[in-house]
N, C-alpha and C positions, 0 to 999 in steps of 0.2 A: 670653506673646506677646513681652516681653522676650528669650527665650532664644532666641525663634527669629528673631530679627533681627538676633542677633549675629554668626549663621554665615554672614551676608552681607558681615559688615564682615571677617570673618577672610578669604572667599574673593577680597578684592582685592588680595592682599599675596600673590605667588606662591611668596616665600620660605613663606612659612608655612604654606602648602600645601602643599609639600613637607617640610618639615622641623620644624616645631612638634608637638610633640608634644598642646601644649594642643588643637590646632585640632581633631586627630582625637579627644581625648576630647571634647570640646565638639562634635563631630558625635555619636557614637555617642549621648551623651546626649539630644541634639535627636532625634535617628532613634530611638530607644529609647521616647520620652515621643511621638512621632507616632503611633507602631504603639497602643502602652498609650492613648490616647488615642480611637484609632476600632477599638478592638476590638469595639464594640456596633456597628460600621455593617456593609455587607454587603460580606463580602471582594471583592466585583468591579471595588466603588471604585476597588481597588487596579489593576486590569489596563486599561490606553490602549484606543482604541477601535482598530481595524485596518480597513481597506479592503482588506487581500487577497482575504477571500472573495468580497467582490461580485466584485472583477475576473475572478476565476477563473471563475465561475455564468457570466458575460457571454463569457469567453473558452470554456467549455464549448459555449456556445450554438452556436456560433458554430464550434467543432467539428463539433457536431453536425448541423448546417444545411449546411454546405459541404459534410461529407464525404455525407449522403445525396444530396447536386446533383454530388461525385466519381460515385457509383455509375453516377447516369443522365447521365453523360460531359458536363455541360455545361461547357463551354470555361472555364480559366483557375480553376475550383473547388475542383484537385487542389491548387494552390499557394496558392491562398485558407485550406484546411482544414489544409493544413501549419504556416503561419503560425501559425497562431489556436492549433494545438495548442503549436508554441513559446512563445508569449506565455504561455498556459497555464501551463507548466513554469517560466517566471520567474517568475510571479507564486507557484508555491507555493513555488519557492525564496527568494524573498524573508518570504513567512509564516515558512517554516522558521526563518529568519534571526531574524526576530524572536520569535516563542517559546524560541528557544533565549538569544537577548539579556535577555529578561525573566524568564525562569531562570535562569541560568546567572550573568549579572554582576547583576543587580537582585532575582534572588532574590523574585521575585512569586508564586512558585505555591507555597502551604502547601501543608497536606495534603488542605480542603476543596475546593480547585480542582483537584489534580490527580484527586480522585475524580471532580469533573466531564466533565473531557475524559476520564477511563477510559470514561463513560456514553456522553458523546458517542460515542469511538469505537464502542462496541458500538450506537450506534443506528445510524452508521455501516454498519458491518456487516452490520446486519439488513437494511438497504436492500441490499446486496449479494447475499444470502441471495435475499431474493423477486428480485431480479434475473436469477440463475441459475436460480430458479423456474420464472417463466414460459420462458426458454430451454428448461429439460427438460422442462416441461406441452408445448410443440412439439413436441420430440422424440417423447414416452410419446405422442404423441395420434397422431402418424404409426403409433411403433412396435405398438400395440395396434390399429391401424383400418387394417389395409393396405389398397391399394387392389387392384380386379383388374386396374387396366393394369399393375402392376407383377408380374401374375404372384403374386397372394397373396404376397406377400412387403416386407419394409420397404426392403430394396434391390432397383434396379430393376434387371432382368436385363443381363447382359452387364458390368454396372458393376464394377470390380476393386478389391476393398477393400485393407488394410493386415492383414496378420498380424498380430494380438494381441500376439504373443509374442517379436517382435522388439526394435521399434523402439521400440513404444508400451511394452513393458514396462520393459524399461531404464531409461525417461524418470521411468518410476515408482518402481521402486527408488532412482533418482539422487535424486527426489523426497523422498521418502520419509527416505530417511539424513539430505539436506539439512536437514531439521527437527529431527532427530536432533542433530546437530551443534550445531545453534543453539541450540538447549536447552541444551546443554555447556556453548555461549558465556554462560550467561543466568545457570548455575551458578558457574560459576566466579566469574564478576563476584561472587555474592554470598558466595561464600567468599574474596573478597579475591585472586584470583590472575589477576591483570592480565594477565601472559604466555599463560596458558593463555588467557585468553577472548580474546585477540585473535586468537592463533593457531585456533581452532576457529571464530570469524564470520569471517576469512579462508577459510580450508574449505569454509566452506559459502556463502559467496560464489563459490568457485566452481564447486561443484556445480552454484550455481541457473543460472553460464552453461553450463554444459555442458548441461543439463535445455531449456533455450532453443536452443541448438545445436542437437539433437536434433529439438525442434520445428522449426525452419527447416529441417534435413535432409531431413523430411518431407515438408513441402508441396512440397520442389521434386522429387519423387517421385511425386508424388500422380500418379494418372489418371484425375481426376475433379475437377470445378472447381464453383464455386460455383451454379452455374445446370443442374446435373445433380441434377435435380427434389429433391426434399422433403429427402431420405437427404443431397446436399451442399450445401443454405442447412442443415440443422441442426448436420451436421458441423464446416464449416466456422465457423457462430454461434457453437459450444459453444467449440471449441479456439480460434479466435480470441479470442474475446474473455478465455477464460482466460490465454492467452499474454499479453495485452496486463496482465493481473492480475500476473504472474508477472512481467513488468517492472518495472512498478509499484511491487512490494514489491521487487523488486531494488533500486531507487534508492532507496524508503525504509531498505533494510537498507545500502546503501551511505553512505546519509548517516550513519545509526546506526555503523557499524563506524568513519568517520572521527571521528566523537565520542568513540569507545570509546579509538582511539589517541591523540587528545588529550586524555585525562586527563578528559573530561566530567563521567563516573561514578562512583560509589561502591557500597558494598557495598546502602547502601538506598537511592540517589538513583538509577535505573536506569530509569524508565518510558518513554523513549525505547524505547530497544532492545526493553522489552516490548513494546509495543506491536507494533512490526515484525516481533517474533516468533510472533506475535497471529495477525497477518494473513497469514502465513506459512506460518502451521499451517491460516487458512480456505482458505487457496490450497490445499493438500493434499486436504483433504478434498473440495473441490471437484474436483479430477482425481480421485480416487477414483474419486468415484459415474460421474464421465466416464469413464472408463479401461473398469470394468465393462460401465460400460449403452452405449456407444458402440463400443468397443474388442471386448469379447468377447462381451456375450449377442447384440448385433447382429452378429454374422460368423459365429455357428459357428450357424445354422438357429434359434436361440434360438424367432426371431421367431412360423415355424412352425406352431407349436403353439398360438399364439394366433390365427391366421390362419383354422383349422377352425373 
């Protein structure tokens, strides 16, 4: 108890704070004898409490509340749901902020917490998964039960789809490589070659804007909008809300790559970027199954067959 009320008396004397050498061995040893001390207590001790999440949960709400009152046009909604989505995005920029402060300069997350947030995220994830789920149980329940006003078929006649093979494929090669790349990026980092992995998450940053390009290309080509029966609330739910994913992990890959250039990372200190490359790769897969079952077995008579 002695020791540790000494590094009180040392931190009033600014000279010495600077420039004493005793003062920093006389911390390491106090910080040393803390840790060796509550090694039997449970690492979480170690991590402050945070209020980001609730704010975020409350600013979600609150997304999500406006923008369904956006849909059914009630007045002053559209800038209520904008707002709320702003707030949003400070507030996880500020988490960001701090997870990366409690890492990075206070050195909080061993090795048994960062397997935690690995878990977290994959539980994450899974909420994502049945997410997409029910989106395609929509779809699959249209595409498999056509109706007869539509003419036996899952698009309704007359409606003018998108070529497979254009615009949508492209999107997916772009896709596709971008993952490819980032993988590069994730390698390198762990073979120690800085230049190279910045160089290849820049790349594939900007693939993933080009692959977003592409998507906005589209829609404003579309001829057919969201209230053009079953075939575009599910088109538009699938690719929407994937689009909106594919942001998402933009900005997460954009914060990770500004990490990357400032020296955040090491060869085994790197779970940021993993992460973002994680979800990068679920984004993929998730256009995938989209690409196929929306893009091509729905447009070429696929449907058909199932129709009999």
């Amino acid at each position: 108890m002695h020791n540790k009320m000494n590094i009180f008396n040392i931190i009033n004397t600014k000279t010495k704070y600077f420039n004493n050498l005793q003062y920093w061995e006389e911390y390491v040893k106090l910080d040393t004898q803390f840790v060796r001390d509550r090694r039997y207590y449970h690492y979480y001790n170690e991590i402050p409490y945070t209020r980001w999440p609730t704010y975020i949960c409350i600013s979600l709400f609150y997304v999500m509340f406006y923008g369904v009152l956006a849909f059914n046009k009630y007045e002053y909604t559209s800038i209520l749901a904008i707002t709320s989505l702003v707030t949003m995005i400070f507030w996880v920029a500020m988490w960001f902020i701090d997870l990366i402060n409690e890492s990075l300069i206070f050195g909080k997350y061993n090795r048994k917490l960062r397997s935690v947030i690995v878990a977290g995220f994959m539980i994450f994830l899974t909420s994502e998964v049945l997410l997409f789920g029910g989106f395609f149980w929509a779809f699959f329940d249209r595409f498999f039960h056509v109706s007869a006003i539509t003419g036996g078929s899952s698009i309704p006649i007359g409606l003018e789809v998108l070529v497979w093979y254009k615009k949508p494929l492209y999107a997916t090669l772009i896709l596709l490589f971008s993952a490819i790349v980032f993988n590069g990026a994730s390698y390198c980092m762990k073979w120690g070659s800085w230049t190279y992995a910045v160089a290849y998450s820049a790349f594939g940053l900007f693939l993933g804007y080009i692959f977003l390009f592409i998507q906005v290309s589209e829609y404003k080509h579309l001829a057919f909008s969201m209230s053009d029966g079953v075939y575009g609330s599910c088109f538009y739910l699938l690719t929407g809300f994937h689009g909106f994913h594919v942001l998402v992990g933009m900005i997460f890959l954009n914060i990770q790559h500004e990490r990357l250039v400032s020296w955040h990372f090491s060869r085994e200190r790197h779970l940021g970027y993993s992460l973002a490359m994680i979800y990068w790769h679920f984004v993929d897969i998730i256009w995938i199954f989209l690409f196929f079952f929306v893009y091509v077995f729905n447009n070429i008579g696929f449907q058909y067959y199932f129709a009999i």
